[in-house]
ROBA-275334 format. One record per residue: residue in three letters; residue number from 1; x, y, z of N, C-alpha, C in turn. Coordinates in steps of 0.02 Angstrom, whole numbers, padded with zeros to 5 digits. Layout:
N
Ala	NUM	X	Y	Z	X	Y	Z	X	Y	Z
...
This chain:
79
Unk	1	-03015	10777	-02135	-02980	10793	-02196	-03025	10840	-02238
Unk	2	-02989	10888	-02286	-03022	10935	-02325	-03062	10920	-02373
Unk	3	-03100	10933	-02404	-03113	10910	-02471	-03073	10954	-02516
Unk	4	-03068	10905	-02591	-03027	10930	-02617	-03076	10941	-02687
Unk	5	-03062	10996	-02708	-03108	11013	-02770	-03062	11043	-02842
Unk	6	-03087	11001	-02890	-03044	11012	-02949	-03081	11076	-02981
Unk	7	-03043	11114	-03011	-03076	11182	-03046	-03082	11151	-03125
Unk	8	-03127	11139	-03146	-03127	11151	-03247	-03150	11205	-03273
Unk	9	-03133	11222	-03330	-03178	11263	-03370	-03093	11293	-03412
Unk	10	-03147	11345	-03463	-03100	11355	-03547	-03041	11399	-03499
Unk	11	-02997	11355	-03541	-02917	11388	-03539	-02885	11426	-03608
Unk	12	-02890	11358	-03640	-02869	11384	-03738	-02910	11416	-03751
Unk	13	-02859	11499	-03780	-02903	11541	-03805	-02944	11600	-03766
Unk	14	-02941	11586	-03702	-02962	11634	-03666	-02884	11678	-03638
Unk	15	-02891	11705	-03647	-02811	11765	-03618	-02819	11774	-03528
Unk	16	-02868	11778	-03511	-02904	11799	-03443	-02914	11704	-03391
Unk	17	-02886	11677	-03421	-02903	11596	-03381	-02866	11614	-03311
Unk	18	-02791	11630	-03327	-02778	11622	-03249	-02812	11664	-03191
Unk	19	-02838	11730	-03205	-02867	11770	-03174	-02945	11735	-03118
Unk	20	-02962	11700	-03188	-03039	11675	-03171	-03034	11631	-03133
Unk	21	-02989	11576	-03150	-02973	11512	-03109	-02942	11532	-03043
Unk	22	-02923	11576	-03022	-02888	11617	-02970	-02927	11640	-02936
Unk	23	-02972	11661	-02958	-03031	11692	-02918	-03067	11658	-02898
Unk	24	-03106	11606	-02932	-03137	11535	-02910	-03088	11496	-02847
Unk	25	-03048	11487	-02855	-02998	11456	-02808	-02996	11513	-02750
Unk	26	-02997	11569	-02769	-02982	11622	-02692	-03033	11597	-02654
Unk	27	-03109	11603	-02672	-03178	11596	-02668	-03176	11508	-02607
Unk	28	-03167	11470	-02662	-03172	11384	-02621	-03105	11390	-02563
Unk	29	-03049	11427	-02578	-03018	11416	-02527	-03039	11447	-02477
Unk	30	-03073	11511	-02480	-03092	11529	-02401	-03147	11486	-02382
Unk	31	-03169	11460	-02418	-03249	11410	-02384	-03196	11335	-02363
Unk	32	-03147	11346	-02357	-03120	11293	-02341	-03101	11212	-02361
Unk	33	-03093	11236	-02440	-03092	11167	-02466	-03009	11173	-02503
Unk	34	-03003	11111	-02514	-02913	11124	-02525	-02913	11118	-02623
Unk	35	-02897	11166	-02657	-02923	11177	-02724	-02876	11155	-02787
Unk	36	-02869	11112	-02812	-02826	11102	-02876	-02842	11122	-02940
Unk	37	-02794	11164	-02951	-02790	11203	-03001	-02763	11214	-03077
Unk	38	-02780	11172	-03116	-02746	11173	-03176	-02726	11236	-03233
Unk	39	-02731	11298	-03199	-02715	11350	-03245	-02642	11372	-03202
Unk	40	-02625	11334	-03134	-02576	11367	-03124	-02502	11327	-03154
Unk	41	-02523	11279	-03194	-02483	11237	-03253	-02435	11288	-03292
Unk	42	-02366	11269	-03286	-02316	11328	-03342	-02352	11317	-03401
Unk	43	-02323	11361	-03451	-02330	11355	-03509	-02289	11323	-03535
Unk	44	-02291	11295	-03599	-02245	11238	-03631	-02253	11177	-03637
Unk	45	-02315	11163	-03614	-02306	11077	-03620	-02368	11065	-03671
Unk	46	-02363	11000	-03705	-02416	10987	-03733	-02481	10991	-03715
Unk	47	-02524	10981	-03773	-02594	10975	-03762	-02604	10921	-03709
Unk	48	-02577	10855	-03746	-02605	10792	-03722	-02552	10803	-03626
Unk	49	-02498	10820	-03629	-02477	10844	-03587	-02531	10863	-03518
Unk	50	-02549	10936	-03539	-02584	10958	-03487	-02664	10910	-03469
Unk	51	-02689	10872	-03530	-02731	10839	-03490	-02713	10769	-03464
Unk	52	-02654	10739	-03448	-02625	10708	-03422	-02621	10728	-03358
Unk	53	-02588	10779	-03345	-02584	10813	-03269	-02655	10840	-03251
Unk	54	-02700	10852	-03283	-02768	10900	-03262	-02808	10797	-03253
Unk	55	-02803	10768	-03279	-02864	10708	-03284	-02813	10680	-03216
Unk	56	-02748	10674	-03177	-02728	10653	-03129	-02760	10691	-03086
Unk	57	-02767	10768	-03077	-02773	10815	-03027	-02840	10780	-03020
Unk	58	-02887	10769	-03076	-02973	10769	-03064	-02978	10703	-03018
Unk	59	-02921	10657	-03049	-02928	10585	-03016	-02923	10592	-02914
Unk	60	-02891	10635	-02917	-02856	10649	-02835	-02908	10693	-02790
Unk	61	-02966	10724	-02833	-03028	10743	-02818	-03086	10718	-02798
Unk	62	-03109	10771	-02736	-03171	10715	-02714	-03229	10752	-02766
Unk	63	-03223	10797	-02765	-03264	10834	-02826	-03229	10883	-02899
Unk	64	-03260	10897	-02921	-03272	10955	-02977	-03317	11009	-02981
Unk	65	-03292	11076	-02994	-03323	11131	-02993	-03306	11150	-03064
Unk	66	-03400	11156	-03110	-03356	11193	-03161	-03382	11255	-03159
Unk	67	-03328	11313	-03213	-03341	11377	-03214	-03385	11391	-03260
Unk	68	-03425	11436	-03271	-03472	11446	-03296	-03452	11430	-03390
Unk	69	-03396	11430	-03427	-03391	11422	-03484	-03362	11364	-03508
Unk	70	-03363	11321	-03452	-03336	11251	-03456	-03339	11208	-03535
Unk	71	-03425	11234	-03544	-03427	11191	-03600	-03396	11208	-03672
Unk	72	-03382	11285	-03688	-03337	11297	-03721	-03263	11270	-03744
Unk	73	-03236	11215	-03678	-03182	11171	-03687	-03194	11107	-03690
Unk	74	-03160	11082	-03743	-03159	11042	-03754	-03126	10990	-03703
Unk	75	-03054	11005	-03673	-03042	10971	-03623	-03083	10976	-03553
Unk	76	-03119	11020	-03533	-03173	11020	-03476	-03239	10968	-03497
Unk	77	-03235	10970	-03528	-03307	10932	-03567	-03277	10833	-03575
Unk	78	-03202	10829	-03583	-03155	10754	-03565	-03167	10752	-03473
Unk	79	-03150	10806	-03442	-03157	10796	-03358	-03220	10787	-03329
């Protein structure tokens, strides 16, 4: 079985999140790990919302990768 690796780092406020998180994920998926991704989340849902679905994704993880500005969020810094 794969490992599965959760992506964190700043979403709110950055305009460029899905790009980065996309690229990190291109990156782990060719090294072969199966990647969950919380920027590919629609828009529209609550705050407490998305870390509801992002703190399930982390739960279903054998690890965490954070991106270099992680600590800038406040919800990366809850994961």
């Amino acid at each position: 079985m794969k490992t599965k690796i959760y992506l964190a780092g700043k979403i709110t406020g950055d305009p460029n999140y899905r790009e980065k998180f996309k690229s990190a994920a291109r990156v782990l998926t060719a090294l072969g790990y199966v990647v969950l991704n919380p920027a590919i989340l629609p828009d529209g849902l609550s705050e407490p919302g998305y870390m509801k679905i992002s703190l399930t994704m982390l739960e279903e993880s054998d690890m965490a990768v954070f991106l270099p500005d992680f600590q800038e969020s406040k919800g990366a810094l809850i994961e």
